[in-house]
SEFIZA-3560 file (N, C-alpha, C; in Angstrom, 3 decimals):
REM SEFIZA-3560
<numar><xx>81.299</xx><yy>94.495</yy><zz>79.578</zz><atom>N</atom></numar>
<numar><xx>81.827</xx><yy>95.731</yy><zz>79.054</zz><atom>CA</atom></numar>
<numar><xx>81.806</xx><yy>96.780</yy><zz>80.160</zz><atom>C</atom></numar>
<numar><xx>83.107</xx><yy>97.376</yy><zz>80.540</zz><atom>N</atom></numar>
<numar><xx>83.010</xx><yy>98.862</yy><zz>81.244</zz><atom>CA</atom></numar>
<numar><xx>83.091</xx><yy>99.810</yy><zz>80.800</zz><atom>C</atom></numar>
<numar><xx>82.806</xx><yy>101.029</yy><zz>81.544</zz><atom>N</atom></numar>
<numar><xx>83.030</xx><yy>102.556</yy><zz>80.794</zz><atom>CA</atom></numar>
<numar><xx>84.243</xx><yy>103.157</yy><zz>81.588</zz><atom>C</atom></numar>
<numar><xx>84.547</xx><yy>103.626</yy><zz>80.708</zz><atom>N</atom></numar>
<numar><xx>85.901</xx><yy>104.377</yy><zz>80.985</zz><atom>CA</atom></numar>
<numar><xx>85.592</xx><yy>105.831</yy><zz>81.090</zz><atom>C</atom></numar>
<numar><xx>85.996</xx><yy>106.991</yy><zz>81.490</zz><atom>N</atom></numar>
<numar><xx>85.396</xx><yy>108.013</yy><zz>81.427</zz><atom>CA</atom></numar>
<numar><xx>86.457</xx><yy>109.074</yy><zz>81.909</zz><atom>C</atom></numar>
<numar><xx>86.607</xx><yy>110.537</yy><zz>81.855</zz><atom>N</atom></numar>
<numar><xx>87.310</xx><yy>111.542</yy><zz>81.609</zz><atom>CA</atom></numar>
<numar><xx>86.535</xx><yy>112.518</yy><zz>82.026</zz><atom>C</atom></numar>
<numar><xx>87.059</xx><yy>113.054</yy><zz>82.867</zz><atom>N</atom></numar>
<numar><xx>86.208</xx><yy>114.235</yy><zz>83.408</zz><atom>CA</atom></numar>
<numar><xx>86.909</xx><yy>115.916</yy><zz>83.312</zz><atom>C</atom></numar>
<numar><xx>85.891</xx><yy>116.910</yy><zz>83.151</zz><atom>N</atom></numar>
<numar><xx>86.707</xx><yy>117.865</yy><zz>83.160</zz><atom>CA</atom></numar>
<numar><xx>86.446</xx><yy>119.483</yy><zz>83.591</zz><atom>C</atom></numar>
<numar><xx>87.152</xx><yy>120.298</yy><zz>84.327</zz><atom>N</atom></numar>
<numar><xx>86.330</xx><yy>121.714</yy><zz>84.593</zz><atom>CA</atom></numar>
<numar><xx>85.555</xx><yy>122.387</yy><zz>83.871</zz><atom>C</atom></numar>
<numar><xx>84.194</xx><yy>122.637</yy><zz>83.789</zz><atom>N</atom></numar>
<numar><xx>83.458</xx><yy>123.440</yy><zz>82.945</zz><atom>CA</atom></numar>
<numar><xx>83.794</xx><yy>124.628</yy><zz>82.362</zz><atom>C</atom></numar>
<numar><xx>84.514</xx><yy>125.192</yy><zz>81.898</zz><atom>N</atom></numar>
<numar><xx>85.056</xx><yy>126.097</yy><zz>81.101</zz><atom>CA</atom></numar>
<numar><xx>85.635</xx><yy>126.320</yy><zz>79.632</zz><atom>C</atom></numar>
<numar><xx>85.802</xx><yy>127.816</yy><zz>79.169</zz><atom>N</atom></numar>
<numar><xx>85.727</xx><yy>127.400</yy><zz>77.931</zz><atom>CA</atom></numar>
<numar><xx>87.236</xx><yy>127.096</yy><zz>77.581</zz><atom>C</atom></numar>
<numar><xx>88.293</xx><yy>126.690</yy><zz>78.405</zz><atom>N</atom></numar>
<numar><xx>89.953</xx><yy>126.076</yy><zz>78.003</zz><atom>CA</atom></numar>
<numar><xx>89.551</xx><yy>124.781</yy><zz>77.664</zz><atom>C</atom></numar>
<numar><xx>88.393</xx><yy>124.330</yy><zz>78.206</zz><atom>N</atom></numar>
<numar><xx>88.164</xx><yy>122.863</yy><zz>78.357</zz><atom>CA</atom></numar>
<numar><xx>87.239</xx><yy>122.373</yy><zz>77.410</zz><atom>C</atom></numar>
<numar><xx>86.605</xx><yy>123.929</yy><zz>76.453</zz><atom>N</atom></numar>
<numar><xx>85.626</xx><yy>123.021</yy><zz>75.522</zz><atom>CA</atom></numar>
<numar><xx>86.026</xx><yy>122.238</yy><zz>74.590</zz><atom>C</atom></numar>
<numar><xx>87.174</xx><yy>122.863</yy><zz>73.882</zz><atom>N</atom></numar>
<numar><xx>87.605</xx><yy>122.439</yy><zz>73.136</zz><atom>CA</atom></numar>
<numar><xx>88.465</xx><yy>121.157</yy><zz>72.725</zz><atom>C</atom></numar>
<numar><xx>89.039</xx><yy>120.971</yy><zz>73.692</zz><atom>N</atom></numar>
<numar><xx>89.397</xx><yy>119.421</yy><zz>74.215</zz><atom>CA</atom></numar>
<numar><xx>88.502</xx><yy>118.202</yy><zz>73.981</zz><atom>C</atom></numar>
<numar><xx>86.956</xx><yy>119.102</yy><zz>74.695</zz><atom>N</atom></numar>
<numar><xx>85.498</xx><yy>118.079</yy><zz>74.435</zz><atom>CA</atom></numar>
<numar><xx>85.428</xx><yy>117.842</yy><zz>73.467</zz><atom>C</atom></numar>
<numar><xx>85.290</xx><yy>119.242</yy><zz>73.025</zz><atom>N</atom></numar>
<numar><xx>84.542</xx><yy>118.648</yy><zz>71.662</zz><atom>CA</atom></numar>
<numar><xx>85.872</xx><yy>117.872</yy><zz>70.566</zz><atom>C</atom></numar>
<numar><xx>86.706</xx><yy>118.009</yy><zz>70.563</zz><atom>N</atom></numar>
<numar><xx>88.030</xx><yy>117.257</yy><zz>70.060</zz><atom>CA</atom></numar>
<numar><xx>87.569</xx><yy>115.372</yy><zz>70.595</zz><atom>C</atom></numar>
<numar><xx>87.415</xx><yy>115.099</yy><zz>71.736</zz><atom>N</atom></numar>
<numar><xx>86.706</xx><yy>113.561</yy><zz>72.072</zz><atom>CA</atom></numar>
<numar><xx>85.749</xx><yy>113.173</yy><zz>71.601</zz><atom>C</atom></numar>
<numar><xx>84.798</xx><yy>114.458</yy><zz>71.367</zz><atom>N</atom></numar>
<numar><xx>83.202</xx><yy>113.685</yy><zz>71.476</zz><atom>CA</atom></numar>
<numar><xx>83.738</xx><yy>113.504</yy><zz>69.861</zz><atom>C</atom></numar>
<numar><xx>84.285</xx><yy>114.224</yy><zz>68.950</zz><atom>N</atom></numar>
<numar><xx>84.171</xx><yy>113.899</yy><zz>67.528</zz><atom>CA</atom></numar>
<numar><xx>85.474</xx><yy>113.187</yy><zz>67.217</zz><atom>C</atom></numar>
<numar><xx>85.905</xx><yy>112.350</yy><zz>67.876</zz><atom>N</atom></numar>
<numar><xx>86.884</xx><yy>111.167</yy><zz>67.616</zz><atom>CA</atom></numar>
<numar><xx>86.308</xx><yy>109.946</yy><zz>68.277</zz><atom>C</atom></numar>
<numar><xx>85.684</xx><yy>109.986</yy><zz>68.760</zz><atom>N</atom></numar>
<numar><xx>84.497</xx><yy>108.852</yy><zz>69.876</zz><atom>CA</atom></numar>
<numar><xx>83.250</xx><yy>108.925</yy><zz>69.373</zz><atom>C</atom></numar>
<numar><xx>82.543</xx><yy>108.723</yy><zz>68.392</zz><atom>N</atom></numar>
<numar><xx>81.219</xx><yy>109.094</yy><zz>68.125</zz><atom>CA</atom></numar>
<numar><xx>80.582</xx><yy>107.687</yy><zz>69.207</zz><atom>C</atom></numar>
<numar><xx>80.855</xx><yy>106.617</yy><zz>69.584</zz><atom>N</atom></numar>
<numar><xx>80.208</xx><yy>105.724</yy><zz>70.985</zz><atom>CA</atom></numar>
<numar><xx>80.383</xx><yy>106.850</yy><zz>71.995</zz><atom>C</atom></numar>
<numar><xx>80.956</xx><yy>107.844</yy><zz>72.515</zz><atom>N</atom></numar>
<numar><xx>80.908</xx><yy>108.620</yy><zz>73.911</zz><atom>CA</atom></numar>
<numar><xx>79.686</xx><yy>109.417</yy><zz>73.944</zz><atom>C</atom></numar>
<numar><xx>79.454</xx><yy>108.762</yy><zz>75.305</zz><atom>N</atom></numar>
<numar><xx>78.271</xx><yy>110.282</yy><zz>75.886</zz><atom>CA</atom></numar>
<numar><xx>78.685</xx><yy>111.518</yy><zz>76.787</zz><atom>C</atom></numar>
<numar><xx>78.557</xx><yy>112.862</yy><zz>76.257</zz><atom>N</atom></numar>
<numar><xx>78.456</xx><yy>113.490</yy><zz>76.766</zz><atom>CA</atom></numar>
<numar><xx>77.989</xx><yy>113.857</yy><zz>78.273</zz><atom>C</atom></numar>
<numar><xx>78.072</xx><yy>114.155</yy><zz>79.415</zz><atom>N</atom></numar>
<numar><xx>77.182</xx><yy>114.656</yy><zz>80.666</zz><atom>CA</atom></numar>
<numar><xx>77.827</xx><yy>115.914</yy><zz>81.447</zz><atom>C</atom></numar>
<numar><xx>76.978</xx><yy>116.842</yy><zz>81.004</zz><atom>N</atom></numar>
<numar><xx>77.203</xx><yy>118.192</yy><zz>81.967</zz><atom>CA</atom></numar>
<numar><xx>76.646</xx><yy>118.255</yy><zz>82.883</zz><atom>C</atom></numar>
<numar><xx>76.871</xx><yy>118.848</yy><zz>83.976</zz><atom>N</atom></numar>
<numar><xx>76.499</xx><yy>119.425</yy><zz>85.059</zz><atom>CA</atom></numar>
<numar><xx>77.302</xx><yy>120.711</yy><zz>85.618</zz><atom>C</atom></numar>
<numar><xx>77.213</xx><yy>121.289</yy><zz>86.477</zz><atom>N</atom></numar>
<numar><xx>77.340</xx><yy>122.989</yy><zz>86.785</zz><atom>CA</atom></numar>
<numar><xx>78.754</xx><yy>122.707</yy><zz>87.410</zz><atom>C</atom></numar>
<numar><xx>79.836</xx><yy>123.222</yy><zz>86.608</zz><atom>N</atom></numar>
<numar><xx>81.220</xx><yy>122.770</yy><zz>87.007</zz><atom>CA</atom></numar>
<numar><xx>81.968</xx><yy>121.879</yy><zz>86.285</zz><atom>C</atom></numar>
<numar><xx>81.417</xx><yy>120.856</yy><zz>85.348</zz><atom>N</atom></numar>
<numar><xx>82.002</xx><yy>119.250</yy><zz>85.261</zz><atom>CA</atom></numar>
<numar><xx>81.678</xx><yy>119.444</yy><zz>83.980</zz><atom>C</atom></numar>
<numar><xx>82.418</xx><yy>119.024</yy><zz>83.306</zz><atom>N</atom></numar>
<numar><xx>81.758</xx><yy>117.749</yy><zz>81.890</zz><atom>CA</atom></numar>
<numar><xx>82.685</xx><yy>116.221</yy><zz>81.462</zz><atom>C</atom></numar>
<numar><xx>81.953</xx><yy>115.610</yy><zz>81.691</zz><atom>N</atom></numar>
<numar><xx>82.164</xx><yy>114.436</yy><zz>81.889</zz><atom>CA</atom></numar>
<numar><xx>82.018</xx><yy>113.688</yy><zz>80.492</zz><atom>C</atom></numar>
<numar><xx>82.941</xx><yy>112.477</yy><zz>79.983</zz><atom>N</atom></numar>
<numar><xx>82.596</xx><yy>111.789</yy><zz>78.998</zz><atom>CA</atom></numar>
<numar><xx>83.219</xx><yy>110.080</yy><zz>79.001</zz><atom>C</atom></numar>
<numar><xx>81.882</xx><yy>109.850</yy><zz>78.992</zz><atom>N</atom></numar>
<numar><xx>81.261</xx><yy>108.218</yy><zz>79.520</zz><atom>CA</atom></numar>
<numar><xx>81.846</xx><yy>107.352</yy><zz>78.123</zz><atom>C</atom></numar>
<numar><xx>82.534</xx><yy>106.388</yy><zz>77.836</zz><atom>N</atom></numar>
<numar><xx>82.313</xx><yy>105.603</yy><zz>76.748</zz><atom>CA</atom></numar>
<numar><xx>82.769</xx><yy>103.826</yy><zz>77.161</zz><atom>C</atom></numar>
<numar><xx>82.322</xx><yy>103.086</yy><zz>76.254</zz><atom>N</atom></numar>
<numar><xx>81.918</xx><yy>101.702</yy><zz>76.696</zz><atom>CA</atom></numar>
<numar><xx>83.465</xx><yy>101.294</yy><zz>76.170</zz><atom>C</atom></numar>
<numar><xx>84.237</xx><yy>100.465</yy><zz>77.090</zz><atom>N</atom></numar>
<numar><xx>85.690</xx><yy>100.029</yy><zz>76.866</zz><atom>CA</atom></numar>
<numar><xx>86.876</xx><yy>101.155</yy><zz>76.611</zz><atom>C</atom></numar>
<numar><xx>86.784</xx><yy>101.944</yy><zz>75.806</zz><atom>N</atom></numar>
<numar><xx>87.927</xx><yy>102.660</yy><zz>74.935</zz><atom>CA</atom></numar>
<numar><xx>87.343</xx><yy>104.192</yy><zz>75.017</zz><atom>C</atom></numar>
<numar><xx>88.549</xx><yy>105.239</yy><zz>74.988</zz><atom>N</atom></numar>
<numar><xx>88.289</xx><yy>106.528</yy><zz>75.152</zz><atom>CA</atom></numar>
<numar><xx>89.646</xx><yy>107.066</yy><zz>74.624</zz><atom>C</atom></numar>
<numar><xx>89.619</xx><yy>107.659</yy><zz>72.834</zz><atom>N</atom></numar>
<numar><xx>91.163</xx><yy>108.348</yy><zz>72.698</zz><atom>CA</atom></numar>
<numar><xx>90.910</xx><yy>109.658</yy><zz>73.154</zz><atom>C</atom></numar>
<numar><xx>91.657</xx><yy>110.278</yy><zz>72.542</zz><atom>N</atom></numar>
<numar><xx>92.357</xx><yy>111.924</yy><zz>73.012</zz><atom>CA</atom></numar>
<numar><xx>93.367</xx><yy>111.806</yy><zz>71.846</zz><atom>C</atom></numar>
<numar><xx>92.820</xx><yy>112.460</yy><zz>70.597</zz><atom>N</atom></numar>
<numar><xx>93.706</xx><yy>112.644</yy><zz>69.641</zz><atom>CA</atom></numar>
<numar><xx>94.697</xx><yy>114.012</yy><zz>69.787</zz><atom>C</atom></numar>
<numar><xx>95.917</xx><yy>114.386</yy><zz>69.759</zz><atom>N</atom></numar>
<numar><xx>96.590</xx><yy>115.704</yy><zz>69.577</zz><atom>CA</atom></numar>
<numar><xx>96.038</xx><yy>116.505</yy><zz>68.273</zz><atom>C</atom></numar>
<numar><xx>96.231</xx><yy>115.750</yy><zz>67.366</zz><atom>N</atom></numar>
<numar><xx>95.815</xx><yy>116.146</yy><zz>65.541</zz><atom>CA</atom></numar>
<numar><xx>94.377</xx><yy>116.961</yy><zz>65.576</zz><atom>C</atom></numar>
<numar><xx>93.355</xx><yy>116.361</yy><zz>66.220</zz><atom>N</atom></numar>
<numar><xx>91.537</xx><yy>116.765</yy><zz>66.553</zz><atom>CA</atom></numar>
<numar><xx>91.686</xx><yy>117.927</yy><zz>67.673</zz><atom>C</atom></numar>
<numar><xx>92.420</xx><yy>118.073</yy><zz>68.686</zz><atom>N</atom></numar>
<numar><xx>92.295</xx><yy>118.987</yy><zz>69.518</zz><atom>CA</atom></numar>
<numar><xx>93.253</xx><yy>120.210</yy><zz>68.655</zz><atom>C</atom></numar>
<numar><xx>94.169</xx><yy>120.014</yy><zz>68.446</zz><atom>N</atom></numar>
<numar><xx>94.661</xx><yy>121.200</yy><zz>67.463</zz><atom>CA</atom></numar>
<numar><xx>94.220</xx><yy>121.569</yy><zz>66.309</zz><atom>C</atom></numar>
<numar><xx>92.948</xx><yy>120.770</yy><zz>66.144</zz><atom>N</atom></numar>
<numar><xx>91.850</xx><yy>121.246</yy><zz>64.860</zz><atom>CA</atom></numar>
<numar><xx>91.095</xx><yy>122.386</yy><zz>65.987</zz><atom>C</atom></numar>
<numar><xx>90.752</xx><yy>121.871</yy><zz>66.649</zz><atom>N</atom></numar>
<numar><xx>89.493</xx><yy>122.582</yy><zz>67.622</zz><atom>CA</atom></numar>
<numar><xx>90.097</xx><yy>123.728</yy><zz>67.981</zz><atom>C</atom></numar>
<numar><xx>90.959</xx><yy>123.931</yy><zz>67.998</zz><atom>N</atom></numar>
<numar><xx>91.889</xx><yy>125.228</yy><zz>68.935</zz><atom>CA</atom></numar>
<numar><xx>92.253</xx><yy>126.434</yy><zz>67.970</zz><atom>C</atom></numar>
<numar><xx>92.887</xx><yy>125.933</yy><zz>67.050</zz><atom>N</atom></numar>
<numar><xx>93.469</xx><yy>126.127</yy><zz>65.644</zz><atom>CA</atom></numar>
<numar><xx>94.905</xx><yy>127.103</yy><zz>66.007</zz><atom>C</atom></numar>
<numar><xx>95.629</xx><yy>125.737</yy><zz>67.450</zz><atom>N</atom></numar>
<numar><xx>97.066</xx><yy>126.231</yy><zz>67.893</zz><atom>CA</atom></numar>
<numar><xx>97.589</xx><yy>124.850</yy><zz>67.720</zz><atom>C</atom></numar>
<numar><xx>99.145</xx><yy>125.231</yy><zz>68.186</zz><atom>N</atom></numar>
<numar><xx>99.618</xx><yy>123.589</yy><zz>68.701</zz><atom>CA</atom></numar>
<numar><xx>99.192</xx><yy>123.275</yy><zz>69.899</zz><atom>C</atom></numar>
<numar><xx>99.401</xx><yy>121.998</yy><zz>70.344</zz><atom>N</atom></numar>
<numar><xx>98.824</xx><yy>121.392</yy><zz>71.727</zz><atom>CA</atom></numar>
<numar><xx>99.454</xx><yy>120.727</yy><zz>72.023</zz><atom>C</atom></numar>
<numar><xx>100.259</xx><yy>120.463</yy><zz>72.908</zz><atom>N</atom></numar>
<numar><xx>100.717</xx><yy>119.376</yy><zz>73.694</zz><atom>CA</atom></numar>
<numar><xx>99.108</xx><yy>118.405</yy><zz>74.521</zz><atom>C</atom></numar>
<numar><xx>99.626</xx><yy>117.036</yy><zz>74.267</zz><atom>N</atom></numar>
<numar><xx>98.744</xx><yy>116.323</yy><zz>75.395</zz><atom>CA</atom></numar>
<numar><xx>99.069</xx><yy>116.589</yy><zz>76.861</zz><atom>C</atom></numar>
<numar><xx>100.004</xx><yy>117.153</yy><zz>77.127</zz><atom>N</atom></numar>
<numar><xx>99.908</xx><yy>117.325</yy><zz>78.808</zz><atom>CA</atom></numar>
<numar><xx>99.295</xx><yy>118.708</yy><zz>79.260</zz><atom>C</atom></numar>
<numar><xx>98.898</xx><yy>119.623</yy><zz>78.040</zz><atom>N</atom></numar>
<numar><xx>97.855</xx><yy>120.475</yy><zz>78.347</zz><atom>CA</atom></numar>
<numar><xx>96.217</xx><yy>120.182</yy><zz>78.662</zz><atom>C</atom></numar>
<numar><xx>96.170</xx><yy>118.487</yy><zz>79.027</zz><atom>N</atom></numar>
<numar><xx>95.221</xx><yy>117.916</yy><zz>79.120</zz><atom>CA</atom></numar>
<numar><xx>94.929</xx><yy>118.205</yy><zz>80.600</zz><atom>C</atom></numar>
<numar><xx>95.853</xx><yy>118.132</yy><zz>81.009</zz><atom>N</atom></numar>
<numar><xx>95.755</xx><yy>118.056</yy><zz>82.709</zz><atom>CA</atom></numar>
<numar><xx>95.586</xx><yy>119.337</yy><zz>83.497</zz><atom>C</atom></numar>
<numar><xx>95.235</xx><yy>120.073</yy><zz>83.035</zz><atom>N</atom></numar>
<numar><xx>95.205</xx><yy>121.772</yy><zz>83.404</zz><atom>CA</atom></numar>
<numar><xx>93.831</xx><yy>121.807</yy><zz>83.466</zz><atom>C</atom></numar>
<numar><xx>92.835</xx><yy>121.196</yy><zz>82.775</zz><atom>N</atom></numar>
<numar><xx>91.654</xx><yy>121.217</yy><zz>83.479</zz><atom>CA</atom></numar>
<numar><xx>90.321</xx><yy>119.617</yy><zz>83.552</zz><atom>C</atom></numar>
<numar><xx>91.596</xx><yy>118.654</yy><zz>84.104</zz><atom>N</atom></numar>
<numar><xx>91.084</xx><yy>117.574</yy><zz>84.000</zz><atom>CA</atom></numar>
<numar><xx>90.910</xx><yy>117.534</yy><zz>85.505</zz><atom>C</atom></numar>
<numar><xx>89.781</xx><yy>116.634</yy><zz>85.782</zz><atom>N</atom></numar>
<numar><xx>89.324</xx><yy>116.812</yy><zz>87.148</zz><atom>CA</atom></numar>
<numar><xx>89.504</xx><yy>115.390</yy><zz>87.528</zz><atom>C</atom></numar>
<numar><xx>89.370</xx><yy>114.515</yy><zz>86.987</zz><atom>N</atom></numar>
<numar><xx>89.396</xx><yy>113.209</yy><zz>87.106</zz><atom>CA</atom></numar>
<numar><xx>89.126</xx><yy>112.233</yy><zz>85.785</zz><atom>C</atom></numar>
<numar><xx>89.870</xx><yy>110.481</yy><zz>86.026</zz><atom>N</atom></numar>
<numar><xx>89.715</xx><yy>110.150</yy><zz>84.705</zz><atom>CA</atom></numar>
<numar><xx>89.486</xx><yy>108.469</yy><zz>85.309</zz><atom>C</atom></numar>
<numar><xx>88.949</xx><yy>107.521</yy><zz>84.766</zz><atom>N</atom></numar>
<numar><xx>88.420</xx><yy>106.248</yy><zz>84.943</zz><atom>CA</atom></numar>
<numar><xx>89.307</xx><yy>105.481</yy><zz>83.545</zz><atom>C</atom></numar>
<numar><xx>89.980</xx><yy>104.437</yy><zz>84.342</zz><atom>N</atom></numar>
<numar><xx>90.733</xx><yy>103.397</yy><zz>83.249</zz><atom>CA</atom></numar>
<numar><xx>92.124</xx><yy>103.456</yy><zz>82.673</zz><atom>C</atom></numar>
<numar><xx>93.080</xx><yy>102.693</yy><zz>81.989</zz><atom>N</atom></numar>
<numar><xx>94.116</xx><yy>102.558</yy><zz>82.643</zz><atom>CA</atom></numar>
<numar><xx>94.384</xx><yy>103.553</yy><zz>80.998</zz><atom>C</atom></numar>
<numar><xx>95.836</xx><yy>104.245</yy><zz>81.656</zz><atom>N</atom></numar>
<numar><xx>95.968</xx><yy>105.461</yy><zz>80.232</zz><atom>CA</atom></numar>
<numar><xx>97.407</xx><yy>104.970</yy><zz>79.918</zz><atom>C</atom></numar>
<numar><xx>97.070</xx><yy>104.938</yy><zz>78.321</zz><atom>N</atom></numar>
<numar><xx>98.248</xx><yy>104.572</yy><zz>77.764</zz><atom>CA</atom></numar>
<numar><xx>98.391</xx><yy>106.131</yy><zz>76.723</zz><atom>C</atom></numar>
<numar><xx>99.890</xx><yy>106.623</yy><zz>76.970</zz><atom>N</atom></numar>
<numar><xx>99.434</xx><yy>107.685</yy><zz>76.265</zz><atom>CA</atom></numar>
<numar><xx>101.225</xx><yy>108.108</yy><zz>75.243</zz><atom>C</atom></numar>
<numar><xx>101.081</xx><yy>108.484</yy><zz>74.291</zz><atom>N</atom></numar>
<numar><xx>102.183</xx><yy>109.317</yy><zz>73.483</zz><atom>CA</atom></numar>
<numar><xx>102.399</xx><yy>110.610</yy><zz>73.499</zz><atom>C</atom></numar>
<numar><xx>103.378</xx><yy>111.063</yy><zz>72.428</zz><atom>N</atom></numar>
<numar><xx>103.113</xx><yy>112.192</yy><zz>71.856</zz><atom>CA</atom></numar>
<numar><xx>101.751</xx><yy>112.994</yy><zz>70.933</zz><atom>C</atom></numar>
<numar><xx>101.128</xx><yy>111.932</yy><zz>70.331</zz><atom>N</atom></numar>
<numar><xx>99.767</xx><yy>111.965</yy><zz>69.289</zz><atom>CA</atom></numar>
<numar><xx>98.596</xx><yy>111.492</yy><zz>70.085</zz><atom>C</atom></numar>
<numar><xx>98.170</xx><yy>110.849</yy><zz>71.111</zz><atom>N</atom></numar>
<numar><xx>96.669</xx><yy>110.710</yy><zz>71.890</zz><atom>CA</atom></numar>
<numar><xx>97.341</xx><yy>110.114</yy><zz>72.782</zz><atom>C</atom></numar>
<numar><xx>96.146</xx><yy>110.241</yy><zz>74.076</zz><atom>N</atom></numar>
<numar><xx>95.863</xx><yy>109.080</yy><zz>75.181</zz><atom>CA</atom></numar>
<numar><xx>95.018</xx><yy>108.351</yy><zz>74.690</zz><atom>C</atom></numar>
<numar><xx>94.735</xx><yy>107.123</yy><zz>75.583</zz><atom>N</atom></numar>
<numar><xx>93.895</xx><yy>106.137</yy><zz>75.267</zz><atom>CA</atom></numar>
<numar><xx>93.318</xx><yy>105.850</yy><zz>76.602</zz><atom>C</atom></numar>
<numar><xx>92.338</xx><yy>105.938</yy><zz>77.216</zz><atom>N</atom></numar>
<numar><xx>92.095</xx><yy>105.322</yy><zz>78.446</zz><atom>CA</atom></numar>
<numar><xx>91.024</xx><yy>103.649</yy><zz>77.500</zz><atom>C</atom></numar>
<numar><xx>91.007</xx><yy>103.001</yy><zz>78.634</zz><atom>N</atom></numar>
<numar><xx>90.674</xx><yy>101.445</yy><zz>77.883</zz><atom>CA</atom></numar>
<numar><xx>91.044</xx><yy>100.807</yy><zz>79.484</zz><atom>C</atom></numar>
<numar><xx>90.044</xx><yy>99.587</yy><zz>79.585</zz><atom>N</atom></numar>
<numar><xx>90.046</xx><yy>98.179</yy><zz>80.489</zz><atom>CA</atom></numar>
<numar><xx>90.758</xx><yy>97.467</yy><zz>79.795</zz><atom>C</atom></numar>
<numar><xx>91.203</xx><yy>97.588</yy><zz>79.064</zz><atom>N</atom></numar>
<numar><xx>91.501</xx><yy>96.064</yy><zz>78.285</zz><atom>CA</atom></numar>
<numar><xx>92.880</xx><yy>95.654</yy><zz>78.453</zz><atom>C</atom></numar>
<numar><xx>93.870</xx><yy>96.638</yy><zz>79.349</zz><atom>N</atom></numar>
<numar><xx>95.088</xx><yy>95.702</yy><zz>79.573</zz><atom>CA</atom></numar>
<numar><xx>95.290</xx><yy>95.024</yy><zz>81.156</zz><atom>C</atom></numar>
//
């Protein structure tokens, strides 16, 4: 099993995004550090649109993902409604 993981600028454009993963991933771990927050999970990692436009309480495009993504681990399959990062193809 690998981890796939998503990284992102410490700020608050970017909390909400988090917390939109960590509560569609309940397997992901969280890891902050001064700048970063990072989220670790074993095989599979979505990014729902529907959960982040809960968190926001706007619309969202998924390519507003990339405005404060710093880096991401595993191969991304992505739509209009989530990404998916995942090993498995």
């Amino acid at each position: 099993m690998s981890n796939v993981f998503i990284a992102f600028q410490a700020n608050e454009d970017a909390r909400p995004i988090v917390e939109a993963i960590i509560a569609d991933n309940p397997h992901a771990v969280l890891v902050e550090s001064p700048g970063l927050i990072k989220i670790d999970a074993p095989n599979e990692l979505t990014i729902r649109r529907e959960t982040v436009e809960e968190k926001l309480g706007r619309a969202f495009s998924l390519q507003e993902v990339q405005i404060n993504l710093v880096t991401l681990s595993g191969y991304l399959d992505e739509d209009d409604d989530q990404m998916t990062l995942s090993w498995n193809h």
